[in-house]
N, CA, C and O atoms as CSV, one atom per row, in Angstrom:
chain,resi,resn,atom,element,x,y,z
A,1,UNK,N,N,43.026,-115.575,43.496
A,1,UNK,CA,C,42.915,-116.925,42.970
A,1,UNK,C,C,41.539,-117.150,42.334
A,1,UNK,O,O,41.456,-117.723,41.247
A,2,UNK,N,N,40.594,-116.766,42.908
A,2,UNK,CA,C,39.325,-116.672,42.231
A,2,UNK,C,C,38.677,-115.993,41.035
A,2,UNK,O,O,37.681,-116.281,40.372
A,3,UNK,N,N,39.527,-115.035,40.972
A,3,UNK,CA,C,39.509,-114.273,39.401
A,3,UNK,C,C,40.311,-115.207,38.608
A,3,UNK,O,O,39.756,-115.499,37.549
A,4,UNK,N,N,41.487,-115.785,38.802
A,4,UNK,CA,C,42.191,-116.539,38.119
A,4,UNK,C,C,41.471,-117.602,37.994
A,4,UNK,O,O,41.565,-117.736,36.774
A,5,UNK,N,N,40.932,-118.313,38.279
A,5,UNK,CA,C,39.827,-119.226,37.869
A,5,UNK,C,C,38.692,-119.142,37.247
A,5,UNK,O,O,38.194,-119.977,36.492
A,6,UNK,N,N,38.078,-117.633,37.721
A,6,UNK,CA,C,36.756,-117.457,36.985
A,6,UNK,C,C,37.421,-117.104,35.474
A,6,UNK,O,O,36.861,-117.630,34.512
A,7,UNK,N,N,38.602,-116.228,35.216
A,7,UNK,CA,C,39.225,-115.739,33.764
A,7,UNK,C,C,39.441,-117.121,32.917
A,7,UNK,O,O,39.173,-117.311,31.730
A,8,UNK,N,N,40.150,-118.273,34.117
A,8,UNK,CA,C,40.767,-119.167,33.265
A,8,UNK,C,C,39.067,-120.515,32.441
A,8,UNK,O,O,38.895,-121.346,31.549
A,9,UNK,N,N,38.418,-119.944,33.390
A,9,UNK,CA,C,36.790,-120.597,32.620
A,9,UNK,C,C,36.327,-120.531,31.615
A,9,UNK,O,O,35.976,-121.353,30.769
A,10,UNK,N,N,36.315,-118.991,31.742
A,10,UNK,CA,C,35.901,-117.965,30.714
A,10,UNK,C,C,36.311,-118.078,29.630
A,10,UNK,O,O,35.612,-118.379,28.663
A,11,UNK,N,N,37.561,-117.847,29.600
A,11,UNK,CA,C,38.421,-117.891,28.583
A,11,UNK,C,C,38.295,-119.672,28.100
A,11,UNK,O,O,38.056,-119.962,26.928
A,12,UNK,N,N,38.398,-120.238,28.663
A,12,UNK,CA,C,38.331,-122.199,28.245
A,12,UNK,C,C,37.008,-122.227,27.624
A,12,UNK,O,O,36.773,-122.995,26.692
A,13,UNK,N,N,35.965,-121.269,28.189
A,13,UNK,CA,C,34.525,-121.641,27.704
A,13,UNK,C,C,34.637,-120.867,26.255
A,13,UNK,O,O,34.503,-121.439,25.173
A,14,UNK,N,N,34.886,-119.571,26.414
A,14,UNK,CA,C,35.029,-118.831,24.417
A,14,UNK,C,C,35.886,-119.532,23.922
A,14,UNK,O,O,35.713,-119.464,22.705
A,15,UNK,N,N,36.655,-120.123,24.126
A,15,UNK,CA,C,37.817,-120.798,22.878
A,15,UNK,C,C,37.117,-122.336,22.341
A,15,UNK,O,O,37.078,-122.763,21.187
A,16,UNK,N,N,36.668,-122.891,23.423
A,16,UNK,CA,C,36.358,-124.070,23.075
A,16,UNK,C,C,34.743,-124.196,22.563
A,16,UNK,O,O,34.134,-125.204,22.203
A,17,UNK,N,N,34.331,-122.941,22.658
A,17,UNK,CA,C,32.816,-122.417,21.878
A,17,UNK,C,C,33.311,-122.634,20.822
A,17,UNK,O,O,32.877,-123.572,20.153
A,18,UNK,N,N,34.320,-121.870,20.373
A,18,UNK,CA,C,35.010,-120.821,18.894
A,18,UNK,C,C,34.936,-122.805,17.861
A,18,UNK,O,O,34.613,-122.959,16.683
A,19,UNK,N,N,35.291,-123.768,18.714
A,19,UNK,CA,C,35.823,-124.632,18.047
A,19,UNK,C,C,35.146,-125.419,18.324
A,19,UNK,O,O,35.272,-126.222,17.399
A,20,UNK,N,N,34.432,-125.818,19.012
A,20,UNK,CA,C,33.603,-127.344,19.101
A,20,UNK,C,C,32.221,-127.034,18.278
A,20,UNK,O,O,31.771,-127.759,17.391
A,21,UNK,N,N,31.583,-125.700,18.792
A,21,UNK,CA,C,30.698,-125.270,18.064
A,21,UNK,C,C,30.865,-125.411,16.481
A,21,UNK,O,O,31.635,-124.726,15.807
A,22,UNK,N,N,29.829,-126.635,15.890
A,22,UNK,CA,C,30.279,-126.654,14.193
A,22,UNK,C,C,30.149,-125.478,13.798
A,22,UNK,O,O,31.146,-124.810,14.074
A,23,UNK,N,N,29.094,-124.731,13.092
A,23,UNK,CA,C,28.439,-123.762,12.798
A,23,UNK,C,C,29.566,-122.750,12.778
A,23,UNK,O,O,30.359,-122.431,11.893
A,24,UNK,N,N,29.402,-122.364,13.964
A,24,UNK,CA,C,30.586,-121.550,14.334
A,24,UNK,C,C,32.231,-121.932,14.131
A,24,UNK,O,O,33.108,-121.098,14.355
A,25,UNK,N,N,32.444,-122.962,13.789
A,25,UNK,CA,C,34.123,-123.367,13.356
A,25,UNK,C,C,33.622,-123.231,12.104
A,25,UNK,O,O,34.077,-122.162,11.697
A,26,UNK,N,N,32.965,-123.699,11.296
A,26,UNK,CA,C,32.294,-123.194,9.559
A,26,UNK,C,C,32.814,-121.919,9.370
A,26,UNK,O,O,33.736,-121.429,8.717
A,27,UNK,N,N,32.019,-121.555,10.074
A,27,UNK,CA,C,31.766,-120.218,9.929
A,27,UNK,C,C,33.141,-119.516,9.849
A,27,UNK,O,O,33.542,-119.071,8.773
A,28,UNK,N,N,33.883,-119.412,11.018
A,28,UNK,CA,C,35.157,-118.854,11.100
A,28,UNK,C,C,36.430,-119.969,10.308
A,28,UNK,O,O,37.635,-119.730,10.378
A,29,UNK,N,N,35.972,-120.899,9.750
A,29,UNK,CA,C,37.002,-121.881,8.774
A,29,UNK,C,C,38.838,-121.862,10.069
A,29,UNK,O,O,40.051,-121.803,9.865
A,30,UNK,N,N,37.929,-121.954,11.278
A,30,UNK,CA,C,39.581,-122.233,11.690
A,30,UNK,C,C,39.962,-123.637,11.988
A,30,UNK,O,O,40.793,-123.953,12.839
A,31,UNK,N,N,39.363,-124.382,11.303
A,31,UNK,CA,C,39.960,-126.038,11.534
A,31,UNK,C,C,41.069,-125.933,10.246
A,31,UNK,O,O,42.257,-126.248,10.318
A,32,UNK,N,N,40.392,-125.430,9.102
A,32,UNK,CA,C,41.093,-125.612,7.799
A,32,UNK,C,C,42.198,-124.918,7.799
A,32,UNK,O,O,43.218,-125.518,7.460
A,33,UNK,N,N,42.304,-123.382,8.202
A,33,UNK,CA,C,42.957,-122.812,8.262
A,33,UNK,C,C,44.705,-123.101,9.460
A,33,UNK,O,O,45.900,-123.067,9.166
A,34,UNK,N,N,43.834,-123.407,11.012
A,34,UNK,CA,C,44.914,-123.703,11.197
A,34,UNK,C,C,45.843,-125.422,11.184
A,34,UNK,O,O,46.968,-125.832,11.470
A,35,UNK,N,N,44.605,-125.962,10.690
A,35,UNK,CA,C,45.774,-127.345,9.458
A,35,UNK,C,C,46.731,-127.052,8.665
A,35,UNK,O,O,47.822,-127.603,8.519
A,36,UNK,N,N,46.143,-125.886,7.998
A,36,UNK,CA,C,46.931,-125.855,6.882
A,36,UNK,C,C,48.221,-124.899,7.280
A,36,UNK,O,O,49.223,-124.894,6.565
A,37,UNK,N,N,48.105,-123.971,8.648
A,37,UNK,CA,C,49.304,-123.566,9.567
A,37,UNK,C,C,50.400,-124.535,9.860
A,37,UNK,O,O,51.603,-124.365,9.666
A,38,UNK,N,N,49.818,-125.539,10.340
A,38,UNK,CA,C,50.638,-126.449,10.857
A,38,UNK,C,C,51.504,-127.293,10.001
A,38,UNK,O,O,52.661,-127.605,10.284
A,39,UNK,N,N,50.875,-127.629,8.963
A,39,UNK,CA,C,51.180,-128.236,7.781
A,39,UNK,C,C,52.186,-127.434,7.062
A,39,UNK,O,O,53.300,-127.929,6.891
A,40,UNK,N,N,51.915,-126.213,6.606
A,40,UNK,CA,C,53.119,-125.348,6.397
A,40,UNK,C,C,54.182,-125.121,7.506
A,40,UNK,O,O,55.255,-124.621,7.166
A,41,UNK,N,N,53.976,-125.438,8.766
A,41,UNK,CA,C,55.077,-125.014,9.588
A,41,UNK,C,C,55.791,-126.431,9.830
A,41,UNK,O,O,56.768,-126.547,10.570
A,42,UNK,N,N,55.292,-127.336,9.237
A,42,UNK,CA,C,56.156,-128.928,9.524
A,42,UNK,C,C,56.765,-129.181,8.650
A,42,UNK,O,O,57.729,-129.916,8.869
A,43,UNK,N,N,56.491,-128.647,7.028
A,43,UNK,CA,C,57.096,-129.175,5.905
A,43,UNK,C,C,58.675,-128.945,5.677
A,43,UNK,O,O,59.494,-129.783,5.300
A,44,UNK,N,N,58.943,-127.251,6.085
A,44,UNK,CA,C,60.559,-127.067,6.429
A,44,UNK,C,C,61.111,-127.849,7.322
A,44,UNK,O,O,62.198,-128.292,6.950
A,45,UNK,N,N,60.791,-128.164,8.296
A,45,UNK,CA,C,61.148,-128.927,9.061
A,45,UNK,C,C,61.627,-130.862,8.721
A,45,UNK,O,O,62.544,-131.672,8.582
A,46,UNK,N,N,60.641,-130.718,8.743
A,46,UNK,CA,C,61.108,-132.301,7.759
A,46,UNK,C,C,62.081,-132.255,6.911
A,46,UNK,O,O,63.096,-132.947,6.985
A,47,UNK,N,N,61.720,-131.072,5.669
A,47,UNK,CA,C,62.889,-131.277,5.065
A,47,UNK,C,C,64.292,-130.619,5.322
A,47,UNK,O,O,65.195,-130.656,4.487
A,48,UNK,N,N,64.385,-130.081,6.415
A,48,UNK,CA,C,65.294,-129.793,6.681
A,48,UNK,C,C,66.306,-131.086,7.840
A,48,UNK,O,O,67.362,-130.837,8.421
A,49,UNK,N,N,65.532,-132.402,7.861
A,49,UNK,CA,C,65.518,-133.093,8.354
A,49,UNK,C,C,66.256,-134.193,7.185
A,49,UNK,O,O,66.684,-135.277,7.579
A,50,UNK,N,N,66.343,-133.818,5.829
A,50,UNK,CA,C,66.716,-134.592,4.851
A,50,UNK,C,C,65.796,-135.973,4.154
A,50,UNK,O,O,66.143,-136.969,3.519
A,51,UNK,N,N,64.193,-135.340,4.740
A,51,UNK,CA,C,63.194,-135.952,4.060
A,51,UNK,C,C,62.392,-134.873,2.911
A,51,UNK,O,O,61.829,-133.950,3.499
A,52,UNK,N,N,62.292,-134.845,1.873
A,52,UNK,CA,C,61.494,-133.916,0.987
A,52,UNK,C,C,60.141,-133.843,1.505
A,52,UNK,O,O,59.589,-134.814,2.022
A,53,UNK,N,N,59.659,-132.827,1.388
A,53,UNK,CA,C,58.297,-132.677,2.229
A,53,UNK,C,C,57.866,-131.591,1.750
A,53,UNK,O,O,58.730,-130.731,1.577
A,54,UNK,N,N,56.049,-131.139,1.267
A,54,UNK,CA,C,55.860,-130.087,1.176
A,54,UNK,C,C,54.236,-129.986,1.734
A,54,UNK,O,O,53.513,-130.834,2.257
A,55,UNK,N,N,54.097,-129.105,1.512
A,55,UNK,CA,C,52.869,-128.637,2.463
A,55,UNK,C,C,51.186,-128.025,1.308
A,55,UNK,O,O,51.059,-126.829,1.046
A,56,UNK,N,N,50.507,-128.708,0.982
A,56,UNK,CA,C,49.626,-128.639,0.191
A,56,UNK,C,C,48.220,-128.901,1.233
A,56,UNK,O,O,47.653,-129.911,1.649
A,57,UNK,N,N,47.972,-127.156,1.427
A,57,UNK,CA,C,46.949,-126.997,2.412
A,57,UNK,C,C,46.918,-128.085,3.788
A,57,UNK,O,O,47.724,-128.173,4.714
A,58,UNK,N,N,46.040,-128.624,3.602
A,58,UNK,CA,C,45.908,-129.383,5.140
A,58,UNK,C,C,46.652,-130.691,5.039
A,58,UNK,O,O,46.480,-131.561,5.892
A,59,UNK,N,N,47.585,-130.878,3.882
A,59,UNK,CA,C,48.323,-132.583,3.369
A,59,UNK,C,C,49.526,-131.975,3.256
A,59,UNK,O,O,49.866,-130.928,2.705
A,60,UNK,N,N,50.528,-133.372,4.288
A,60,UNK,CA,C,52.062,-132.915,4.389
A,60,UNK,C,C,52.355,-134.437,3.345
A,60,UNK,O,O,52.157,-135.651,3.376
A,61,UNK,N,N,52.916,-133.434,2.521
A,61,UNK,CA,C,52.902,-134.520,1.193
A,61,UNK,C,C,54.616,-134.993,1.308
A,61,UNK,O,O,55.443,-134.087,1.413
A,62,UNK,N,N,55.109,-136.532,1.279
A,62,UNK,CA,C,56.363,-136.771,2.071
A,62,UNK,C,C,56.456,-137.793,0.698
A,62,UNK,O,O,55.445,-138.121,0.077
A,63,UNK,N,N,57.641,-138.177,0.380
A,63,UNK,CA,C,58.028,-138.841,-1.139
A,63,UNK,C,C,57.149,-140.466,-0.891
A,63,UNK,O,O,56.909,-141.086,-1.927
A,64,UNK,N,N,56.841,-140.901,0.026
A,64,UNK,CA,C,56.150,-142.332,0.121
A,64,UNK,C,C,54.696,-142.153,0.223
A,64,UNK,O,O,53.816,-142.692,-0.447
A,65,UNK,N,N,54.591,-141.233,1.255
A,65,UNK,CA,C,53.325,-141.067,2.280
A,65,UNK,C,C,52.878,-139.558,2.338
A,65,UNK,O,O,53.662,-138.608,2.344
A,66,UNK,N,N,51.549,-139.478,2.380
A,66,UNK,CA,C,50.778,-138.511,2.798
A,66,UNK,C,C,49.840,-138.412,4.362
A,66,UNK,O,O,48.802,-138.947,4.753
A,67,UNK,N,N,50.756,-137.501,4.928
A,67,UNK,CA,C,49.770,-137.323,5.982
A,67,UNK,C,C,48.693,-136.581,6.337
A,67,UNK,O,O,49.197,-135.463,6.443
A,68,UNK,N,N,47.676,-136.480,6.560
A,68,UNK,CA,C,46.768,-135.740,6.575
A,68,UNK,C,C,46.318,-135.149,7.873
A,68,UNK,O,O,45.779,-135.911,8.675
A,69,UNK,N,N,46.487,-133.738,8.220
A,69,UNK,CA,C,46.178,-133.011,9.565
A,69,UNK,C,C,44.937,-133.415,9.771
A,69,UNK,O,O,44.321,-133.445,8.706
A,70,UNK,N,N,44.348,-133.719,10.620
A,70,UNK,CA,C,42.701,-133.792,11.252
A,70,UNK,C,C,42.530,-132.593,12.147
A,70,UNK,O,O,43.479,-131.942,12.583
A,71,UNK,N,N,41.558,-132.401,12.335
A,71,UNK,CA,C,41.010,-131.362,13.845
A,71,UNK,C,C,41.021,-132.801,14.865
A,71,UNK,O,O,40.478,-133.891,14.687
A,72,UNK,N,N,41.815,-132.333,15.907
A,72,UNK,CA,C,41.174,-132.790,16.815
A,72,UNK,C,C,42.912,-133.496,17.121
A,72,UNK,O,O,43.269,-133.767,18.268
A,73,UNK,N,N,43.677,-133.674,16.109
A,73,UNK,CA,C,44.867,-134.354,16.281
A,73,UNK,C,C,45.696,-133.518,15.795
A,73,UNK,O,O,46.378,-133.931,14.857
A,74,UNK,N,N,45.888,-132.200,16.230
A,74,UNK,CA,C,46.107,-130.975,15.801
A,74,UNK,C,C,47.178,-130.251,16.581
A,74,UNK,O,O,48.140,-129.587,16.198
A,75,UNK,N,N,46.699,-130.596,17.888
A,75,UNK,CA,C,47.209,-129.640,19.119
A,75,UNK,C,C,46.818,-128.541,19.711
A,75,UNK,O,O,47.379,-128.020,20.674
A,76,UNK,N,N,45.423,-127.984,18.919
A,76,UNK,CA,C,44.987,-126.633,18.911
A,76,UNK,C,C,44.167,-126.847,20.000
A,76,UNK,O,O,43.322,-125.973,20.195
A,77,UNK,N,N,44.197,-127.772,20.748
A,77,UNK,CA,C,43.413,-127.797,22.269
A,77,UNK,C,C,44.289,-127.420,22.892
A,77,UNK,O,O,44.132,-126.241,23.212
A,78,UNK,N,N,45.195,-127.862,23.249
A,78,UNK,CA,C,46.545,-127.618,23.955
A,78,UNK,C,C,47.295,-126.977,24.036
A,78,UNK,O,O,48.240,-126.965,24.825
A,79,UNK,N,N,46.877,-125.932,22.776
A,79,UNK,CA,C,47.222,-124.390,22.771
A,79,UNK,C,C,46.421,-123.564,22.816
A,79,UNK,O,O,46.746,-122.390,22.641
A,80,UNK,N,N,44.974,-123.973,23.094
A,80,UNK,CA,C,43.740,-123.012,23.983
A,80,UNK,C,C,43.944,-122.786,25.395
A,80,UNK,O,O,43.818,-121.773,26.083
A,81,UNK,N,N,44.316,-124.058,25.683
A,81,UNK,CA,C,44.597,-124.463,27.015
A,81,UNK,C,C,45.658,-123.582,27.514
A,81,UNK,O,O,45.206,-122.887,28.423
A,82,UNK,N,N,46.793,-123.361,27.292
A,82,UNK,CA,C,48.083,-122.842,27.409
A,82,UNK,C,C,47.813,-121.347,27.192
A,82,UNK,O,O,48.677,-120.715,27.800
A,83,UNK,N,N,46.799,-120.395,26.453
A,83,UNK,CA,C,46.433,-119.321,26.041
A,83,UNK,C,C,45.750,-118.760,27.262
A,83,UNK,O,O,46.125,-117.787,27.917
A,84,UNK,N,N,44.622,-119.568,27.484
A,84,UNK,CA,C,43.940,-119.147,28.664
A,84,UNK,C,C,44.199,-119.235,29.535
A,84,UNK,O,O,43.646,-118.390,30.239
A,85,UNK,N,N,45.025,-120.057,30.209
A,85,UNK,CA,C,45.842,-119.842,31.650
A,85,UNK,C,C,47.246,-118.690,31.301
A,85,UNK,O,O,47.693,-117.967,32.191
A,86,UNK,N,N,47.678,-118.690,30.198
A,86,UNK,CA,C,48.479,-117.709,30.398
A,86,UNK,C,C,47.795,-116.034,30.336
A,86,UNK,O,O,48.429,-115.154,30.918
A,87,UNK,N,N,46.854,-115.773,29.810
A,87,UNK,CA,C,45.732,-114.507,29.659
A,87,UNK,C,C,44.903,-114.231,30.884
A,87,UNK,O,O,44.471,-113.116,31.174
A,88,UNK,N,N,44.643,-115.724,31.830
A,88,UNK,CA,C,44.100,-115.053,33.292
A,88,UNK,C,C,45.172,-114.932,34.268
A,88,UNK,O,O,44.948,-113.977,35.011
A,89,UNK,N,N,46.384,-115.615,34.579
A,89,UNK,CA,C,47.231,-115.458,35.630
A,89,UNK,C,C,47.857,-113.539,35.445
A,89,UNK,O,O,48.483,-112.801,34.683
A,90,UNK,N,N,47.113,-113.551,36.775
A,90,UNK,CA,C,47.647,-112.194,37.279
A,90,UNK,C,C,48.955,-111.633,36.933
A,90,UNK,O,O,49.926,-111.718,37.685
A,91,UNK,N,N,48.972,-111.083,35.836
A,91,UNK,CA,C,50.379,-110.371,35.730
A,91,UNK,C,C,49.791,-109.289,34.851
A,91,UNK,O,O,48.669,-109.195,34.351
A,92,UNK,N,N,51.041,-108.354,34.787
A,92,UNK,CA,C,50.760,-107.419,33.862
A,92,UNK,C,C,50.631,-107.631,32.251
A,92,UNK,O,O,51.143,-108.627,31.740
A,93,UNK,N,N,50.080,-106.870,31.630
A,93,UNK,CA,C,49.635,-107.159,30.265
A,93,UNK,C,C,50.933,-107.279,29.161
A,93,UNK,O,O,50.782,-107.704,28.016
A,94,UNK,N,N,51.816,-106.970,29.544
A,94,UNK,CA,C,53.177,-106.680,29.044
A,94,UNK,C,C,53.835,-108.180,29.070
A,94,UNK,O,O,54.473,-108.768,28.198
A,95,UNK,N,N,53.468,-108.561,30.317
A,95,UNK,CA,C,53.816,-110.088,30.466
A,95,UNK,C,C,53.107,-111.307,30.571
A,95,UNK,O,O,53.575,-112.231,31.236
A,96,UNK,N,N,52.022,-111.405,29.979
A,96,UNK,CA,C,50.827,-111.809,29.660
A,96,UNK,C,C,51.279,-111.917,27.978
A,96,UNK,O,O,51.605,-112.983,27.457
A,97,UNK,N,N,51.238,-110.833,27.382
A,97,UNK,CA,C,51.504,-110.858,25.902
A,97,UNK,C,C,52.963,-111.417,25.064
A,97,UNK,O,O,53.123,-111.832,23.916
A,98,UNK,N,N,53.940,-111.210,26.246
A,98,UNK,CA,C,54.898,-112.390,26.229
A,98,UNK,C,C,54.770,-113.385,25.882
A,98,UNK,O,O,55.300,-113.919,24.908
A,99,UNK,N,N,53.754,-113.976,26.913
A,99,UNK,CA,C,53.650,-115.345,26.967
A,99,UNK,C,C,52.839,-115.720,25.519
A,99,UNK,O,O,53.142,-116.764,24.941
A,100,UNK,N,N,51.987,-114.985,25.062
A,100,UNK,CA,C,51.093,-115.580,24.100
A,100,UNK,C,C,52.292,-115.684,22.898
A,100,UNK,O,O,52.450,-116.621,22.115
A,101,UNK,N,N,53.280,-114.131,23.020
A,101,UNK,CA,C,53.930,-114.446,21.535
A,101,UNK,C,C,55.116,-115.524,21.757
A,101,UNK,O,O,55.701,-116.059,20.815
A,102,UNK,N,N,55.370,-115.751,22.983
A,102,UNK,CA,C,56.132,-117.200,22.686
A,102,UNK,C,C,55.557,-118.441,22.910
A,102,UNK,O,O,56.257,-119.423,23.155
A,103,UNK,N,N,54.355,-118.490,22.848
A,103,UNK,CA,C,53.312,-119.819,22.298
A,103,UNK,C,C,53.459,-119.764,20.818
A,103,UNK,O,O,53.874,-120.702,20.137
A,104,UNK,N,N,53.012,-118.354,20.271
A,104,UNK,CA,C,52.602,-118.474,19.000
A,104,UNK,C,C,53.857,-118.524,18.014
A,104,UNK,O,O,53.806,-118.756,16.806
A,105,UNK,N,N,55.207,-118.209,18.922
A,105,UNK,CA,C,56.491,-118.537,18.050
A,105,UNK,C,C,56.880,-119.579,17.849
A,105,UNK,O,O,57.312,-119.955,16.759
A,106,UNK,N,N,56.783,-120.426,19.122
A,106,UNK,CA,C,57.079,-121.846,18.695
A,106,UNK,C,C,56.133,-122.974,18.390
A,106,UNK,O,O,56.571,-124.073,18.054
């Protein structure tokens, strides 16, 4: 239990370095980048929803309205969160990597 806590720290402390740190989110451009993930992964969706929708970098462009992804209203905390407890709980690496690729599938 104590490795599982010290991993699940660890891991909470590099991810949330990677991203709170400006400099360092600059640097690695992953605010922009994964906006503009999300934004492409919502636009089928919508319109497959029978609203036209398309995805122009970090703007989900919708026939009335434009929404605009922010950092921070993203979700990408909540999938640090979900990363690092699934990467320290004791299991094998086989099932560990499971878990990450069905975070990162859905």
């Amino acid at each position: 239990m104590r490795r599982f806590i010290f991993l699940y720290l660890l891991y909470l402390a590099i991810a949330f370095l990677l991203i709170d740190y400006t400099p360092m989110r600059e640097a690695l451009g992953i605010e922009s980048r994964y906006n503009a993930f999300i934004a492409n992964l919502t636009a089928p969706l919508v319109e497959a929803a029978g609203i036209g929708a398309r995805a122009d970098g970090e703007i989900l462009r919708l026939p009335h309205a434009n929404m605009i992804i922010k950092f921070g209203c993203n979700g990408l905390e909540a999938v640090l969160i979900y990363l690092a407890g699934v990467l320290a709980y004791p299991a094998p690496w086989r099932s560990n990597s499971f878990g990450v690729e069905w975070e990162l599938s859905s």
